[in-house]
Residue frames as qw, qx, qy, qz and C-alpha x, y, z in Angstrom:
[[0.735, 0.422, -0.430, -0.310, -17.29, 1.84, 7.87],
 [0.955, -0.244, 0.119, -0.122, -16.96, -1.86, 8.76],
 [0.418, -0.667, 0.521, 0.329, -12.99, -2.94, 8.34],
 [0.562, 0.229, 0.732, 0.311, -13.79, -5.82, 5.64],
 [0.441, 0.810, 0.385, 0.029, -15.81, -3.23, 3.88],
 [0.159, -0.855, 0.395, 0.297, -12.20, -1.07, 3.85],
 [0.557, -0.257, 0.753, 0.237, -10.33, -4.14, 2.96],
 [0.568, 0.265, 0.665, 0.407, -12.50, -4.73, -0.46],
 [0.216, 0.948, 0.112, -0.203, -12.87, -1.17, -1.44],
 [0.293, -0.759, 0.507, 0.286, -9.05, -0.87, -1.09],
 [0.531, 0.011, 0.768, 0.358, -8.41, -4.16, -3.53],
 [0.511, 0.656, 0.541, -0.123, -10.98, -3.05, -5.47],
 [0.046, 0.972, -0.115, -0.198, -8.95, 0.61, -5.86],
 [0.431, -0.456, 0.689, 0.362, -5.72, -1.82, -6.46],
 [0.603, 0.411, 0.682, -0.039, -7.67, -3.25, -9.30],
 [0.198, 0.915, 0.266, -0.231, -8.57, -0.47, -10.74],
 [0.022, 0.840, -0.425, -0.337, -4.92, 1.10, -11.16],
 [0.418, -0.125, 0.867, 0.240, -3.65, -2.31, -12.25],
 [0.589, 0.451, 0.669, 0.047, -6.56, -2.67, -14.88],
 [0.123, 0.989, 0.023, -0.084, -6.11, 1.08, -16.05],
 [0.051, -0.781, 0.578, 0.231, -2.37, 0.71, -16.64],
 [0.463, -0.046, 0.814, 0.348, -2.52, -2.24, -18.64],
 [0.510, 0.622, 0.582, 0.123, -5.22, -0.99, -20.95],
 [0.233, 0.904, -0.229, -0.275, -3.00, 2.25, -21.44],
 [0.354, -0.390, 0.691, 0.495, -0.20, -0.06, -22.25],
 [0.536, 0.410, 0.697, 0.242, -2.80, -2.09, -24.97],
 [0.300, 0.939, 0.144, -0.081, -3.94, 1.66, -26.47],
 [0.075, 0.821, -0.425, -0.375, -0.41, 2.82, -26.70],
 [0.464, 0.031, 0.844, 0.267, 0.29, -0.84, -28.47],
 [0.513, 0.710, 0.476, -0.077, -2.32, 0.41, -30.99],
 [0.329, 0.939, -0.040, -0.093, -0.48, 3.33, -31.75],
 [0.365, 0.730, -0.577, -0.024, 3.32, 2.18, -31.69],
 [0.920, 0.178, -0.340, 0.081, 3.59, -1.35, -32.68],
 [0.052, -0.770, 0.593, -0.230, 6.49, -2.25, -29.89],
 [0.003, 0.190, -0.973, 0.133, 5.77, -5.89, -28.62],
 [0.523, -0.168, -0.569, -0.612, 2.78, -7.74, -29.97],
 [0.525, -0.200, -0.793, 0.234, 2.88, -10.14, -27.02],
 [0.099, -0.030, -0.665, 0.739, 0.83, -7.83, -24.75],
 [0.672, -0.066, -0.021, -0.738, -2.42, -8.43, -26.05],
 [0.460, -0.006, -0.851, 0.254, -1.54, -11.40, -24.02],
 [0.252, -0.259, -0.656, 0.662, -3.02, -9.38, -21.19],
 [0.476, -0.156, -0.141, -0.854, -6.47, -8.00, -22.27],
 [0.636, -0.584, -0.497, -0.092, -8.48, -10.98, -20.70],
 [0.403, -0.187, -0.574, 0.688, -6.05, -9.83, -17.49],
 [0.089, 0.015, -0.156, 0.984, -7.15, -6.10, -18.15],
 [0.470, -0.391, -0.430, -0.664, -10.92, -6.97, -18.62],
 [0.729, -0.461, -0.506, 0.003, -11.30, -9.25, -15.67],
 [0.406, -0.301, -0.448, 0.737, -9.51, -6.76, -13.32],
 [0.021, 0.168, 0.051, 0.984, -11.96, -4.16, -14.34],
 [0.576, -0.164, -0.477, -0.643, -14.85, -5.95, -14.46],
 [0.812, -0.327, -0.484, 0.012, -14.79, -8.41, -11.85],
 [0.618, 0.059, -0.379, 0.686, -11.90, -6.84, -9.73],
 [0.070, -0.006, 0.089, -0.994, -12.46, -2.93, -9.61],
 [0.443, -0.205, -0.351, -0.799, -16.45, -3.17, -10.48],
 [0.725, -0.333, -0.520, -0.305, -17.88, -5.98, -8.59],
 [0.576, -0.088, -0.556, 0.593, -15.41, -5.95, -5.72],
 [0.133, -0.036, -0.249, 0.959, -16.64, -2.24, -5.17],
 [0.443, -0.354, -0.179, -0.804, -19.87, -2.88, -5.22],
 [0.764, -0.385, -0.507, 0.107, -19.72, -5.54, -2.64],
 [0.296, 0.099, -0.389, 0.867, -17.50, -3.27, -0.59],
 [0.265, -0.112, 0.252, -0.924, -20.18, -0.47, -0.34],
 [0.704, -0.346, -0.270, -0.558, -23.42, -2.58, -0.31],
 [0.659, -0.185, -0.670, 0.288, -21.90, -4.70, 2.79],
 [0.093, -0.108, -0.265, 0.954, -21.60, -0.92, 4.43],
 [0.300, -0.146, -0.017, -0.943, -24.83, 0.59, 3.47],
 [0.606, -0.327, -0.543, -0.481, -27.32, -1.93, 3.16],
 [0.547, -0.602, 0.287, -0.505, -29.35, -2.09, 6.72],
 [0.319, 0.275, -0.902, 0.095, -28.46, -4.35, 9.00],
 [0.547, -0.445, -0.644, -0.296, -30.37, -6.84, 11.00],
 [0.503, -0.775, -0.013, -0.383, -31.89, -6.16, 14.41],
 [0.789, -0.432, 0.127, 0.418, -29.03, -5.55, 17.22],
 [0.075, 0.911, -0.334, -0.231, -27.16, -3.41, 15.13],
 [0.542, -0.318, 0.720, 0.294, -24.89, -6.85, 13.77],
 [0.604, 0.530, -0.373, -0.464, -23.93, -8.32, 10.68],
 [0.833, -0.295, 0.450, -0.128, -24.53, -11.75, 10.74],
 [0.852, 0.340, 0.284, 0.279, -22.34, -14.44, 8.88],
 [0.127, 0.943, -0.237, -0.195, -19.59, -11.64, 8.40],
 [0.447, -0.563, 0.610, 0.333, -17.41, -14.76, 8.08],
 [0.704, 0.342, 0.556, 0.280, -18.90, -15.83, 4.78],
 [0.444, 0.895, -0.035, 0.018, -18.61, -12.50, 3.06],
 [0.150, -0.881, 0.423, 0.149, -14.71, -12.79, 3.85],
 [0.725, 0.056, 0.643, 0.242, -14.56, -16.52, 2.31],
 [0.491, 0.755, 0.413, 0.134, -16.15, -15.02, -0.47],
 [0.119, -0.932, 0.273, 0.204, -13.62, -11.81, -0.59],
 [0.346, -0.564, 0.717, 0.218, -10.96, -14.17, -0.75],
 [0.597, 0.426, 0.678, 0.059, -12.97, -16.73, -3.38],
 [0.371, 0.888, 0.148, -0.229, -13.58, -13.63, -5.39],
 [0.023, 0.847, -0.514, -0.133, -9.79, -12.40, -5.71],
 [0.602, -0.103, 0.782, 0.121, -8.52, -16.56, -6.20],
 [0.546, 0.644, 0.460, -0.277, -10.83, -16.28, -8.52],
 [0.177, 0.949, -0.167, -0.199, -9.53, -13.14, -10.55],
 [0.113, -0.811, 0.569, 0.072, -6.03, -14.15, -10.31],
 [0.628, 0.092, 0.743, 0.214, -6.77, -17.97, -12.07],
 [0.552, 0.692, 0.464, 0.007, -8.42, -16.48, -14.61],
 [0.209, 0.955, -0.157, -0.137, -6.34, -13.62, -15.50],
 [0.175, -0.576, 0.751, 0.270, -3.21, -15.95, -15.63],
 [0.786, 0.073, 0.613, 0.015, -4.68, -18.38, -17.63],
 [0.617, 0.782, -0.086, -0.007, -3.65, -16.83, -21.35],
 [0.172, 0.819, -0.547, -0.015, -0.35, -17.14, -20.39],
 [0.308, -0.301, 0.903, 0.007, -0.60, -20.79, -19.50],
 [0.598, 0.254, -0.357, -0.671, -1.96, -22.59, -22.26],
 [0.418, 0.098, -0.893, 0.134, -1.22, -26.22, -21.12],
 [0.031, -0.186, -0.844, 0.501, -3.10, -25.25, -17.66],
 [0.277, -0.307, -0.397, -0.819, -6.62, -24.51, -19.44],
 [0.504, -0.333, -0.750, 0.270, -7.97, -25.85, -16.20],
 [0.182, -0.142, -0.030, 0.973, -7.26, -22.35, -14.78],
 [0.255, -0.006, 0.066, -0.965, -9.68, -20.61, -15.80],
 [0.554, -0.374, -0.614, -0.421, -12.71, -22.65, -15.24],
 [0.530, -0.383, -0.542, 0.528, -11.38, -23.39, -11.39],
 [0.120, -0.112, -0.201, 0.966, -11.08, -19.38, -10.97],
 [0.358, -0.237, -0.526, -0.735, -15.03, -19.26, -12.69],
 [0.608, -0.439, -0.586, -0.307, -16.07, -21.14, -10.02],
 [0.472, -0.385, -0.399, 0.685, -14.45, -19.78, -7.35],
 [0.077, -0.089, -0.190, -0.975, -15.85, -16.74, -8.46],
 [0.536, -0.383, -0.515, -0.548, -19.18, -18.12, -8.61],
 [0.678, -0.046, -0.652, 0.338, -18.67, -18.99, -5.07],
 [0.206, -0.148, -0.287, 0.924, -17.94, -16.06, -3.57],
 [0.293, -0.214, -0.239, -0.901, -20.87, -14.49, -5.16],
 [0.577, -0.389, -0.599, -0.397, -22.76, -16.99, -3.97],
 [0.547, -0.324, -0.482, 0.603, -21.61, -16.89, 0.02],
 [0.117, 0.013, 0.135, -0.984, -22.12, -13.02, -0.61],
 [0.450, -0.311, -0.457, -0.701, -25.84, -13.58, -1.63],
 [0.639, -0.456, -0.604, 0.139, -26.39, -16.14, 1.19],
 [0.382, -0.064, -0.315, 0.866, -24.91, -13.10, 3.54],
 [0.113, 0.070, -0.114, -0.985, -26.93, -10.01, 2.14],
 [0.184, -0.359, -0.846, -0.349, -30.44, -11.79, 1.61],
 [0.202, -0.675, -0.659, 0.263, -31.93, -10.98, 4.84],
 [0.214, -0.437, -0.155, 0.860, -30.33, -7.60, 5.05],
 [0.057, -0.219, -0.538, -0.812, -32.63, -6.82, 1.55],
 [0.038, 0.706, 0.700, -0.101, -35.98, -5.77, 2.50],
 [0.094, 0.815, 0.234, 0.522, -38.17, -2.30, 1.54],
 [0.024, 0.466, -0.116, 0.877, -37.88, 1.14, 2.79],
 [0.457, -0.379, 0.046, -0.803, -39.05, 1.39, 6.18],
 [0.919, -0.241, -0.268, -0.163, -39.48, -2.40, 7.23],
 [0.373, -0.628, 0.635, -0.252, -38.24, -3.22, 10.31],
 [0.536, -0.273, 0.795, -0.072, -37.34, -6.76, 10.73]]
């Protein structure tokens, strides 16, 4: 398994526990009322499930499996790590923006740095898409 493809599996798995232990805090908020102020942090817990843990881990394993191009190489291996790092910038504008209301700026800047990354992955993985069986 490539190293990068370690690297966003592993964030991905950080996500995950981080998104999963805020949405038990929000459920046990349901059941005993203790401090309203932490459904401050349901956009945090959606967008580290959804965009963190889910999309991060499918870029993780399709950068491993999907074939690569003749030579055994993955070209352009330095855009999928912009994009790693675009991805997680990303995450981490957006998910702090409920708690700054003044910087509503925030989460649009992390949207597109999100959109970014996706898009540097796509430009990455294009060639490496082709049918079953086709060489080159």
């Amino acid at each position: 398994m490539p190293r990068l493809s370690i690297y966003i599996i592993r964030a991905s798995l950080i996500y995950l526990l981080v998104g999963m232990a805020i949405g038990a805090l929000l459920l046990a908020q349901k059941a005993l009322p203790l401090y309203i102020s932490l459904w401050r942090f349901f956009p945090m817990h959606i967008e580290f499930v959804l965009m963190g843990w889910i999309v991060q881990l499918v870029i993780g394993v399709s950068f491993w499996m999907l074939p690569r191009l003749p030579g055994n190489v993955r070209r352009q291996e330095r855009l999928v790590w912009f994009g790693f790092i675009g991805l997680n910038v990303g995450i981490l504008l957006v998910s702090v923006e409920p708690f700054f209301p003044a910087l509503s700026f925030l989460g649009l800047g992390g949207r597109f740095s999100e959109l970014f990354a996706m898009v540097l992955y796509t430009i990455h993985v294009w060639r490496r898409v082709r049918p079953f069986g086709d060489s080159v």
